[in-house]
C-alpha positions in Angstrom: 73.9 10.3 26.2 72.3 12.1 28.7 75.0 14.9 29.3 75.6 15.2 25.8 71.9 16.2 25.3 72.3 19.0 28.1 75.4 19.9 26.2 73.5 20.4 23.2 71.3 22.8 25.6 74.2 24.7 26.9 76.0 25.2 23.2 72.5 26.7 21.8 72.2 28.9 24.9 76.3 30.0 24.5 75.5 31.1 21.0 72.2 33.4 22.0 74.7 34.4 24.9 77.4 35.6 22.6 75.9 35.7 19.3 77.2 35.1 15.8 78.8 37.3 13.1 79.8 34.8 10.2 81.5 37.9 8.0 83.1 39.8 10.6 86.8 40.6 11.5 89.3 37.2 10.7 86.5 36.0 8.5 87.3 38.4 5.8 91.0 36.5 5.9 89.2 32.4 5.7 85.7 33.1 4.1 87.2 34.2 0.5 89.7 30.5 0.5 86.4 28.8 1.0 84.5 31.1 -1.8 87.1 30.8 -4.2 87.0 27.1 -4.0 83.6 26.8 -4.7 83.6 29.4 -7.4 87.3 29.7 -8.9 86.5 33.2 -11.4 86.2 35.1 -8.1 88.5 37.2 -6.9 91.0 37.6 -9.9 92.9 40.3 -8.3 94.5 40.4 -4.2 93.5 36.5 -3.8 97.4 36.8 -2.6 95.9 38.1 0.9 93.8 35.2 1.7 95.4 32.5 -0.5 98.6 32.8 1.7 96.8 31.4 5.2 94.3 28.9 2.5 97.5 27.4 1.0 98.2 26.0 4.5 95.5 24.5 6.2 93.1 22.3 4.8 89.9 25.0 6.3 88.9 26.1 3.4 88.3 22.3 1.6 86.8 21.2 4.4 84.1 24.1 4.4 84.0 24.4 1.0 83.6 20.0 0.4 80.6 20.2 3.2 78.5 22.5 1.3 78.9 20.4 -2.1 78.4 16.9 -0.5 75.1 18.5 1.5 74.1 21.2 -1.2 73.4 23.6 1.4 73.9 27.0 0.9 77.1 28.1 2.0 75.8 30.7 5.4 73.7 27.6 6.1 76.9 25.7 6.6 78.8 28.1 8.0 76.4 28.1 10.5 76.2 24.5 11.9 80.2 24.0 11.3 79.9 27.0 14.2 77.4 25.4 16.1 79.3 22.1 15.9 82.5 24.0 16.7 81.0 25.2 20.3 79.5 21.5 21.2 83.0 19.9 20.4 84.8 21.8 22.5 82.4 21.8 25.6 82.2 18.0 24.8 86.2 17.9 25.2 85.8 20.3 28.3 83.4 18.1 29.8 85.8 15.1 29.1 88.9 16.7 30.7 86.9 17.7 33.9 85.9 14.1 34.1 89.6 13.1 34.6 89.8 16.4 37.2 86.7 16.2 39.1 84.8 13.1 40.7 81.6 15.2 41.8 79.2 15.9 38.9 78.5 19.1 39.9 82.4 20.2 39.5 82.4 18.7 35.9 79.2 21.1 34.9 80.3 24.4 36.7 83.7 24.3 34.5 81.7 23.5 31.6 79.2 26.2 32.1 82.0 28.9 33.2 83.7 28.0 29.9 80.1 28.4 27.9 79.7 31.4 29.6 83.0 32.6 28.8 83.4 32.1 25.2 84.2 35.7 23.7 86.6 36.4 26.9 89.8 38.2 25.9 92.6 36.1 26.0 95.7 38.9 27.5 96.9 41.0 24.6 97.0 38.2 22.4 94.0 39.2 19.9 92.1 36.0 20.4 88.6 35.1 21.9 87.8 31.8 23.4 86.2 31.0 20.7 85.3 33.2 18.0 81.9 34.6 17.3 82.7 33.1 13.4 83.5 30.7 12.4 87.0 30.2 11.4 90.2 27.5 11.7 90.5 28.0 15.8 87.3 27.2 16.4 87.2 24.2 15.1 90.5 23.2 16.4 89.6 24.4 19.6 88.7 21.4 21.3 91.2 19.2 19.6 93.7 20.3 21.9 91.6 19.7 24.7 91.0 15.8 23.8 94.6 15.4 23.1 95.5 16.4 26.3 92.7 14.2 27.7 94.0 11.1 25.5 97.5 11.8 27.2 96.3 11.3 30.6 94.5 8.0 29.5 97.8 7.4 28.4 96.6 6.8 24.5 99.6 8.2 23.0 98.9 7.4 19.5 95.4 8.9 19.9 96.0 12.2 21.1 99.2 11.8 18.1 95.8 11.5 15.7 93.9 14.2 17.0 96.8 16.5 17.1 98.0 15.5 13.6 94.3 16.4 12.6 94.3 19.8 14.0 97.8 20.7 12.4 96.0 20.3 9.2 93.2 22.5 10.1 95.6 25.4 12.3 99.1 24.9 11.9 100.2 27.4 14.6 97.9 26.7 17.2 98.4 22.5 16.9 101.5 23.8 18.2 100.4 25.0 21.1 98.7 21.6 22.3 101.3 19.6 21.1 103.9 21.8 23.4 101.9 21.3 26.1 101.1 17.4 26.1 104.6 17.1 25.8 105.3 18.9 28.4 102.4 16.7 30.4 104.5 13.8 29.4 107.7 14.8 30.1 107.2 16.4 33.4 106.1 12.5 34.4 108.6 11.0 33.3 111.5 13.1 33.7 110.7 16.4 35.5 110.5 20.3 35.1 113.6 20.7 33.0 113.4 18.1 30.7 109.7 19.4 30.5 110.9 22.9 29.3 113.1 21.7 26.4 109.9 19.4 25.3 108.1 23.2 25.5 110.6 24.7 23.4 110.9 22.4 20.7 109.0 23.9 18.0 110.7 27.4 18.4 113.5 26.0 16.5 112.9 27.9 13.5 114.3 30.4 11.7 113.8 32.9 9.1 115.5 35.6 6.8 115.8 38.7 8.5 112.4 41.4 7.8 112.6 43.6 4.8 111.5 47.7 5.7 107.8 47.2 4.3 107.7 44.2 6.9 109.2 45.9 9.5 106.0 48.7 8.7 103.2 46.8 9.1 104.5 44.6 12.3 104.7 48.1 14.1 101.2 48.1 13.5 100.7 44.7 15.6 101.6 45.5 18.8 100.3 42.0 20.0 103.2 40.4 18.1 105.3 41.9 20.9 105.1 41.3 24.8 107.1 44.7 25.4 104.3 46.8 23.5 101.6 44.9 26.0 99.8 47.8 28.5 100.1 46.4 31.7 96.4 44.8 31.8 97.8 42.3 29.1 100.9 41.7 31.2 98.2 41.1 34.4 95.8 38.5 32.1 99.4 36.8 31.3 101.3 36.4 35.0 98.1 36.4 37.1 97.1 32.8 35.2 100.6 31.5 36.3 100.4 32.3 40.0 96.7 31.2 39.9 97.3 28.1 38.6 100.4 27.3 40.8 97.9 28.1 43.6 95.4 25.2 42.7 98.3 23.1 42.2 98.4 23.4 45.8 95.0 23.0 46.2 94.5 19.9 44.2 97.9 18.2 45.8 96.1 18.4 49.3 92.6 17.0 48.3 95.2 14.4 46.1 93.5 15.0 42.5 96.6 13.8 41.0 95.3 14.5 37.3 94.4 18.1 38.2 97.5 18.8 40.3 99.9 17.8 37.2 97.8 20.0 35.0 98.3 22.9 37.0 102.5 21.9 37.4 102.8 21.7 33.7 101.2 24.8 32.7 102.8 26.6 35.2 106.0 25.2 33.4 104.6 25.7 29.9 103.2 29.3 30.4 106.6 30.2 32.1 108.7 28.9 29.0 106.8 30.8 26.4 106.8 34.5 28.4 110.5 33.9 28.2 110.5 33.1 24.4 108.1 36.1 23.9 110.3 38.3 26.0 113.4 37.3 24.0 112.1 37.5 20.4 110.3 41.1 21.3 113.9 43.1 22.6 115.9 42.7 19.7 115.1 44.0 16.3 116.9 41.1 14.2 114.5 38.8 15.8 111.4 40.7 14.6 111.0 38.5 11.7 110.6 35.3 14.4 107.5 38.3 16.0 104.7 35.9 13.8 105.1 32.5 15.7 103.4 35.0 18.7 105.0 32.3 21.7 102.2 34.6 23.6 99.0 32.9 22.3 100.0 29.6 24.3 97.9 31.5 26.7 94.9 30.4 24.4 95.2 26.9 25.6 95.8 27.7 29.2 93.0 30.0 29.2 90.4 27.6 28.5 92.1 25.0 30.8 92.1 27.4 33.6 88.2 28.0 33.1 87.5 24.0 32.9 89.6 24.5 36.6 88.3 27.2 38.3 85.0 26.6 37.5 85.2 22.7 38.9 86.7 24.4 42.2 84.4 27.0 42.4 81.7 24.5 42.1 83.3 22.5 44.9 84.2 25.1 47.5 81.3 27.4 46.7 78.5 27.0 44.5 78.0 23.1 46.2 74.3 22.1 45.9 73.0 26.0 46.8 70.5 26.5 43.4 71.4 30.1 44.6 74.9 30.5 44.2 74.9 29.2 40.7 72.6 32.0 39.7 74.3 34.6 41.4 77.3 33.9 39.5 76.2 32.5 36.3 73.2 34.9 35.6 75.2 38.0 35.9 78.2 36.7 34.2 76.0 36.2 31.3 74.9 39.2 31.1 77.8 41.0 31.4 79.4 39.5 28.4 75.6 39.6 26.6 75.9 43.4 26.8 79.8 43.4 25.8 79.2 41.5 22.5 76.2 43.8 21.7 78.5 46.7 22.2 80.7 45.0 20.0 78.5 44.8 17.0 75.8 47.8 17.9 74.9 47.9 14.1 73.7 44.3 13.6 71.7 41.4 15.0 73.2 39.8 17.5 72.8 36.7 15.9 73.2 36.9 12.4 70.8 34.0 11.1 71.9 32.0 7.9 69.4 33.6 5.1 68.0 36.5 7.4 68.1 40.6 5.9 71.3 42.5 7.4 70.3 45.4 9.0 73.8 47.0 8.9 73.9 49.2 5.5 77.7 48.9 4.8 76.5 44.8 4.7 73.4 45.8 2.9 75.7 47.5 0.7 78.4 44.3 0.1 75.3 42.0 -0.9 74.1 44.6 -3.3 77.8 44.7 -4.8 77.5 40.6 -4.9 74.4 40.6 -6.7 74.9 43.6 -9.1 78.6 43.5 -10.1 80.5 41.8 -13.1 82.9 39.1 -11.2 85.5 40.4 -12.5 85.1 44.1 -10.8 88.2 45.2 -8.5 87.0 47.8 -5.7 88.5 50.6 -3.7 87.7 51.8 -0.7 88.2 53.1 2.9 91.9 51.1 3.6 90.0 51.7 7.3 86.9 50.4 6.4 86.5 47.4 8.8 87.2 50.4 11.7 84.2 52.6 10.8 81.9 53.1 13.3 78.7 50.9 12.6 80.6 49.4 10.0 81.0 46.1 12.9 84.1 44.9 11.2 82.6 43.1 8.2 84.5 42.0 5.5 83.8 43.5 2.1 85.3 40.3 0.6 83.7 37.4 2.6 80.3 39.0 1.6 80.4 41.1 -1.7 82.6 38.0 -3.4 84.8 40.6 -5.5 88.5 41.8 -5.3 89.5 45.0 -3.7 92.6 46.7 -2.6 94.6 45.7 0.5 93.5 47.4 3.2 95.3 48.3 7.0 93.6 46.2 8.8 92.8 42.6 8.3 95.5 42.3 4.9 98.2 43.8 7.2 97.5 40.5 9.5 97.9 38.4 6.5 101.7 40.5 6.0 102.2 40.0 9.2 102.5 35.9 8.8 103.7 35.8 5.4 106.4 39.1 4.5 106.6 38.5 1.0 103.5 39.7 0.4 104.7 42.9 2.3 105.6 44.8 -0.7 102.4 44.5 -3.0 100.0 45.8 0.6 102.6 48.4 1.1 102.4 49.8 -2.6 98.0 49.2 -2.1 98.0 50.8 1.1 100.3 53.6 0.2 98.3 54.5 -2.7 95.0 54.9 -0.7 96.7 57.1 1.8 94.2 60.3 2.0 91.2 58.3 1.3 89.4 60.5 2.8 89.9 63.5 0.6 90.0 61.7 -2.6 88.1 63.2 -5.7 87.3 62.5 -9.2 90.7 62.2 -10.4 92.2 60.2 -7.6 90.0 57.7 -8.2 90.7 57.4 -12.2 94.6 57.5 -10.9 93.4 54.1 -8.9 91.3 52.7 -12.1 94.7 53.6 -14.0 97.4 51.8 -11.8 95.7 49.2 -10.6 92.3 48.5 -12.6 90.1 49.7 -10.1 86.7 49.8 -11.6 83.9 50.2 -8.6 84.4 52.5 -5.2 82.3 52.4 -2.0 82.5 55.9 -0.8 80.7 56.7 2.5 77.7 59.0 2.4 77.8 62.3 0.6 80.2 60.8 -1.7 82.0 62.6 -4.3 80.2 65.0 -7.4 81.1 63.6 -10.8 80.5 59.7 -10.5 77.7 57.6 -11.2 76.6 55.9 -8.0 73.9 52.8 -9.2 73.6 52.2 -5.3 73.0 54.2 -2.1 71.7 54.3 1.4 72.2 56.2 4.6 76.0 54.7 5.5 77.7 54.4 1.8 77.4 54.7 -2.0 78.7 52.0 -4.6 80.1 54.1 -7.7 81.5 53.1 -11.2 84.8 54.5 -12.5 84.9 54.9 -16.4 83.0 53.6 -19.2 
């Protein structure tokens, strides 16, 4: 219990280290599955967007069934569901360097470097550690990390469970951990090739080929493809490979068999998925297959390599010197302090559950919650979540109403699921110009589509009556 209680300590000081945004960036895809559960009338028009990813995991009940079993308000929730999210998967760290690392002080330095680490990159792949939001990774996070621990206790039909339970929660990245424990497995019994084909086994699908609206809005995703990656990405992708191989080495002369066959099988893993990455970005035909994105298997081996170096660092450097671990902890968490703050300069870094928003486009979204009919479809800036000072929030995780489909998080949502490709195109095509719009744009909006509200960023535009204002945006009604 004891090392659970410093856990605790270390997950509370990971969140004031990295902070927490509950509305920003992927949020505005989740939050709204969770909203519209709890109050169905919302979001009459472009629930298509966010339904898509709700429809297949079982997120948005969860969240939604915890805040009407505890009657807490819904940030409330969101809040501990993140906090819990954080603990679980240091708890799984923790476990896995257990099976890695004898000496105590090995099992807390990976632990701490993955605390510390939480909102690192991961390559070109779009993903955090863990996010500062909560959303269907996080909570999945360490899932993957206890399966992989049940494996090497041999509990097969354990880890089965705890995979089984994060496919329901993230479908795509269950897929991940279940590759790789079956790699573990079959690199035991049967060695590296046999080990590849387990790696490859849930690549065997296929799908229609990519209609032109598709084809527009995954050129707008260059992380989908490992041939659009700057070379940076390709480092943070081969440099883990080589790395690993190299404590492979280490661990297979100081005879840590568990850590030495986690090295050899992500090696194996991480090689098998650059290859399906590389194969499925060349030709266009394949473009369609772009979405499974065999490239965020470095998510997995990310965190693993943490839980690594940081045991070996804490064995072959740090030791017992109370010294050392300051001079590389302290700074560390500074560094990636000062890298979240740039990230978000226009809110609190972190966002407590009832607190005033000092951003004014969010000030803006919770006036639109508490001031509009339900029922009210909104236009806006198809670029909005890119504004500077805007911090990517999402208009419909925190005003509640519909809006238009915009370029940025909607065209992810295209991105998994191309039927929907058409109806963003048509949205997105419509708002092109934004910028210049006047008067009679916008009744040419309220006309096509039923647009009855636009945010318009400070001056605005003469001839509409703007109920709401402040030193970012105005909120004006279109028609009677």
């Amino acid at each position: 219990m004891k090392h659970k209680a410093l856990l605790l300590l270390l997950t509370i000081g990971a969140l004031f280290v990295h902070g927490y945004h509950p509305f920003a960036e992927d949020a505005e895809i989740y939050l709204p599955g969770v909203e519209k559960i709890l109050h169905p009338e919302l979001f009459p028009f472009g629930a298509e967007f966010f339904q898509s990813h709700a429809h297949l995991t079982y997120f948005p009940n969860l969240i939604a069934a915890s805040v009407r079993v505890t009657h807490l308000p819904l940030e409330v929730a969101l809040f501990l569901w993140q906090v819990l999210s954080i603990f679980l998967l240091l708890l799984a760290g923790w476990e896995l360097s257990s099976r890695c690392f004898t000496d105590t002080r090995a099992r807390w330095a990976g632990v701490g470097l993955l605390a510390a680490l939480l909102t690192l990159p991961v390559a070109g792949t779009g993903l955090y550690i863990l996010d500062q939001y909560l959303n269907p990774r996080n909570l999945t996070a360490f899932a993957g990390i206890l399966a992989i621990v049940k494996v090497l206790d041999r509990k097969y039909v354990q880890a089965g469970v705890v995979l089984a339970v994060s496919a329901v929660i993230h479908p795509l990245m269950s897929v991940f951990a279940f590759s790789y424990c079956a790699v573990l497995v079959v690199l035991e019994r049967f060695g590296p090739r046999f080990a590849a084909f387990a790696a490859l086994l849930p690549l065997g699908i296929s799908f229609s080929p990519p209609s032109t609206a598709y084809h527009e809005v995954a050129l707008s995703h260059p992380y989908f493809f490992l041939t659009r990656w700057a070379w940076y990405e390709w480092l943070g992708a081969v440099a883990p490979i080589a790395i690993l191989w190299w404590f492979s080495r280490i661990a297979r002369a100081r005879q840590w068999r568990n850590l030495e066959v986690l090295c050899r099988a992500l090696v194996v893993y991480q090689i098998i998925y650059t290859v399906a990455a590389l194969v499925i970005s060349i030709p266009a035909s394949l473009e369609g297959l772009a979405r499974l994105q065999p490239m965020r298997s470095l998510y997995l081996l990310y965190i693993l390599l943490i839980l690594f170096a940081g045991g070996l660092l804490a064995e072959y450097v740090l030791k017992k010197q109370v010294w050392r671990w300051l001079v590389l902890f302290l700074p560390l968490c500074a560094g990636m302090f000062t890298a979240q703050r740039a990230l978000f300069p226009g809110s609190a870094h972190v966002e407590w559950p009832g607190s005033a928003p000092r951003n004014p486009w969010v000030q803006a979204f919770v006036w639109v919650r508490e001031n509009t009919p339900r029922d009210a479809i909104f236009a806006l800036d198809p670029h909005f979540m890119s504004i500077p000072g805007e911090d990517e929030n999402g208009f419909r995780a925190i005003a509640q109403r519909s809006r238009l489909a915009d370029e940025v998080k909607d065209s992810g949502a295209v991105t998994m699921f191309p039927p929907l490709a058409d109806a963003w195109l048509e949205q997105v095509h419509a708002l092109r110009g934004w910028r210049g719009f006047q008067l009679q744009d916008f009744e040419r909006l309220r006309e096509r589509f039923g647009v009855s509200w636009v945010l318009l960023q400070a001056p605005g535009v003469s001839g509409l009556e703007c109920p709401y204002r402040n030193e970012a945006v105005l909120i004006c009604k279109l028609g009677p």
